[in-house]
N, C-alpha and C positions, 0 to 999 in steps of 0.2 A: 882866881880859878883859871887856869887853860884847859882848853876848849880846843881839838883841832881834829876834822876830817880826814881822814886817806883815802884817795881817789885815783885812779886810773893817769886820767889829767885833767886838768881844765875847758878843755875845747868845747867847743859849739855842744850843748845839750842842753836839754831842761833842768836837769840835776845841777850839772855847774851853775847855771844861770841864779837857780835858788838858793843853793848853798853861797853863791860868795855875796848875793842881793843881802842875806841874813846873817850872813858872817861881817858882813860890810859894818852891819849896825850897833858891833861891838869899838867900833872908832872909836866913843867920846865915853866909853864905860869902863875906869879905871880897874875896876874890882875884875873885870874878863880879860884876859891873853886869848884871844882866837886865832887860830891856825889853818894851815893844809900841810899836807903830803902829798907827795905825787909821786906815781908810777912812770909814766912817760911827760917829756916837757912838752910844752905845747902853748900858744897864744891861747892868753883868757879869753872866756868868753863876755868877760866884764870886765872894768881893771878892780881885782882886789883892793882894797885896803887893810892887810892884813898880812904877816910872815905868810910866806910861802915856799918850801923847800923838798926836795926829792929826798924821798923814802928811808934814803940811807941813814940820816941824819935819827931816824925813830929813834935810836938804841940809847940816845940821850934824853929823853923825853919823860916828862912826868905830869898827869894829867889824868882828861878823859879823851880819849880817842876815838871817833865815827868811821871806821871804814866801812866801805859799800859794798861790799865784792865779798863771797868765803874765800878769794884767793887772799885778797888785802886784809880780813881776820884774820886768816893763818898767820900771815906776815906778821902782823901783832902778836898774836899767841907767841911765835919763836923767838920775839927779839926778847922774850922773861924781863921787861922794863915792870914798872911800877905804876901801872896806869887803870883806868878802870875804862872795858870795850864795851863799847852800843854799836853793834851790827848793823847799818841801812838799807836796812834791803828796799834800794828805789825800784830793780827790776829782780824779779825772780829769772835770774839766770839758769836754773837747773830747765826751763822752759823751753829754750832753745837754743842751749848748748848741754851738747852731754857730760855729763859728772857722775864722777866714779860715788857710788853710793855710800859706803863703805866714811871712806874721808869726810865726805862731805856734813856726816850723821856726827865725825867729832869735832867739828867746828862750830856746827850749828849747836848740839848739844852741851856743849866746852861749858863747865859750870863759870866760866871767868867770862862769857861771852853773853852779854842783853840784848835780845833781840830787837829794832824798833822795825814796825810798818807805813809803808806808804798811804794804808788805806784800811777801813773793815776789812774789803771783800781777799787785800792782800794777807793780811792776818790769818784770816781762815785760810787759804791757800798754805802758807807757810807752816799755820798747824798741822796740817794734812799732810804736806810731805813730811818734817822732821816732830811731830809728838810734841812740840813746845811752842806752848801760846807767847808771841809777843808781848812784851812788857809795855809797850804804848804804841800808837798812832801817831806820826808825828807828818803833817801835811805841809808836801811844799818845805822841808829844812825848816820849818817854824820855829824858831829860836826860841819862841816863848815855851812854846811842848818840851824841846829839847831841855831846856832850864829847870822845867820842872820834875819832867823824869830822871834829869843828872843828879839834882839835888836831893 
């Protein structure tokens, strides 16, 4: 199975911090390929052990895909690869940045697009803006949640 995030970049955050800590932990697990994507390069904020390559590279790719961002789901959505998207919403962006409503309603809603959440109280929130409940909780990148809702 591959397994791989799209992300912004790597740099100093919490997000990076747990995604490559649990991504790490596919080292000695032949049956997993774990990945990243990245938007901007940038020093990890851990050292990976894990492929690592800027965004461009998606249009070859076959898998399940994590990106965090409805900009980096669109990005999936356009590249029509062959892969199946989980949505991360670690921060609800539409929060404090503005976002055109409109678009944003066919990314979230994009029947190709699973939504996962950081938390309950994030879940409820994201219902409330876009009419569609998350398909899991997943805390902290928990690879074990992710596994089981990939599967």
């Amino acid at each position: 199975m591959n397994i791989s995030a799209v992300v912004k970049d790597l740099a100093a955050s919490q997000s990076s911090f747990y995604m490559i800590k649990e991504f790490n932990k596919f080292l000695n697990n032949p049956d997993i390929s774990a990945g990243a994507f990245y938007q901007r390069a940038s020093i990890p904020v851990t050292p990976p052990c894990f492929g690592v390559k800027i965004c461009a590279h998606l249009s070859s790719y076959k898998g399940v895909l994590i990106p965090t961002t409805l900009e980096l789901a669109n990005m999936c959505l356009n590249f029509k690869i062959n892969t199946d998207i989980y949505l991360y919403l670690w921060d609800m962006e539409w929060l404090d940045t503005p976002l055109h409503f409109g678009p944003a309603m066919e990314i979230m809603r994009n029947k190709n697009i699973n939504i996962l959440a950081r938390s309950e109280s994030h879940a409820d929130c994201i219902e409330s803006f876009c009419n569609k409940r998350p398909i899991g909780i997943v805390d902290n990148w928990d690879i074990d949640t992710i596994l089981n809702i990939v599967n």
